[in-house]
Residue, then its C-alpha position, 0 to 999 in steps of 0.5 A: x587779387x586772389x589771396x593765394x597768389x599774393x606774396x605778403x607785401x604791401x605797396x606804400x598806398x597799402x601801408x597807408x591804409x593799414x595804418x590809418x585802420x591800426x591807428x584808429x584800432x589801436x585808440x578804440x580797444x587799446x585806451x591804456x597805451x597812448x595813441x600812435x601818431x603820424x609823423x611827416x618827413x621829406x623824402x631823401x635829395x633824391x626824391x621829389x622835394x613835393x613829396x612826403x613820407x610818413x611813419x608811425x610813432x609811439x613814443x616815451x612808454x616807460x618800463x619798469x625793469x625785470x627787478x619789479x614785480x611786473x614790468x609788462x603791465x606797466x607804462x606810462x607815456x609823456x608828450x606826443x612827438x608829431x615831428x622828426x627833430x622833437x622826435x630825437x629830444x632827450x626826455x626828462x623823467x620828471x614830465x613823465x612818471x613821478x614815481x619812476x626810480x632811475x631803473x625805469x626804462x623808456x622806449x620809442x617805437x616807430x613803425x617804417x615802410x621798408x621800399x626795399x621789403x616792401x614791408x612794415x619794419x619795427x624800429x625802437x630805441x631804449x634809454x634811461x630817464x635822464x637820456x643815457x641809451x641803453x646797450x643790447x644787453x640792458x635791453x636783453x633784461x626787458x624783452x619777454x623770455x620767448x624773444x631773449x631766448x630767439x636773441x640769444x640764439x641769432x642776435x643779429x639777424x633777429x635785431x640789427x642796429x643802424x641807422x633810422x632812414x629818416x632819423x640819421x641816429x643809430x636804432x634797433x630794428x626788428x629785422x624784416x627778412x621772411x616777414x611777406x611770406x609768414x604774413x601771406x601764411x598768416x592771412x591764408x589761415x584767415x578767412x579774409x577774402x582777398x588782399x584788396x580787402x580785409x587783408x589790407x586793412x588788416x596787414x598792420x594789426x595781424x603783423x603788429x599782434x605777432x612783431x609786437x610781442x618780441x618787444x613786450x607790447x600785445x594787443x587787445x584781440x578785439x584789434x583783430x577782428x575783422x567784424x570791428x569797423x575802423 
């Protein structure tokens, strides 16, 4: 398919690709964040039972609050969750950082195809070492000055809160409206050849190293280059 007639969105086989290519870049030239995982879900009543949907999980990364000196360079991470239920544990800081004073902030960051959008969607929640969530405004304080500024000025079409579609518990997300037309600009500034190609097995690294910024994850630019086999 020619990339110019392309409109930016994925199929859910699509998704799969991207994300084992994401997953897989992100262990190899990101070591200092724990790994992405799977996690298995069963698909809403409505869907065949047989049938499985998949997200991609980060889970417990521990950010220091905007009193120290440098809280974007610092995070730590406990336990890997690979099911729905431990998905939803509240964490305990002592299994996580020991040094972590009561300002120390955790974040769950979960990445959802949308059916609707046909697009990846970020989810995330934040909360403090004994499991206390953490409002909008405390979130506010961690996000870096280029996203607080943009929540300042449209907080609830930039982040929106509601359920996880798998989860059942209120989360932030990132809201995805307008993701498949700049993600189809981002890949036409590329030399990628096609979207069956190089586009699809880079949709999740060229989507996350721009939605990942918002909420102060980047990623290393090794991620990005094509030449860099999964």
């Amino acid at each position: 398919m020619d990339i110019s007639s392309w409109d930016g969105a994925l199929s859910p086989s699509d998704f799969y690709v991207a994300a084992h290519n994401f997953i897989e870049k992100w262990r190899r030239f990101n070591p200092t964040y724990p790994p992405w995982s799977w996690v298995s879900c069963k698909k809403q009543s409505w869907i065949a039972p047989h049938e499985i949907e998949k997200y991609l999980s980060l889970e417990n990364i521990c950010l220091l609050s905007l009193s120290e000196e440098d809280h974007g360079d610092e995070s730590q991470v406990g336990e890997d969750h690979n099911s729905c239920s431990q998905g939803e544990e509240p964490v305990d800081s002592a299994t996580l950082v020991e040094s972590c004073d009561h300002e120390t902030h955790y974040y769950d960051f979960h990445i959802v195809y949308s059916a609707s959008y046909r697009v990846p969607v970020l989810y995330f929640r934040s909360y403090f070492g004994d499991g206390q969530p953490l409002v909008l405004d405390e979130i506010e304080k961690d996000l870096p000055a280029c996203s607080a500024k943009v929540l300042l000025e449209s907080k609830w079409t930039f982040i929106t809160q509601e359920e996880h579609p798998y989860l059942n518990r209120p989360w932030y997300k990132l809201h995805p409206c307008g993701t498949g037309e700049w993600m189809k600009l981002l890949f036409l500034g590329t030399a990628a050849p096609d979207k069956q190609g190089v586009a699809v097995d880079q949709y999740l690294v060229s989507w996350f190293s721009v939605v990942g910024q918002v909420v102060g994850l980047r990623i290393p630019f090794e991620m990005l280059n094509n030449r860099n086999q999964p």
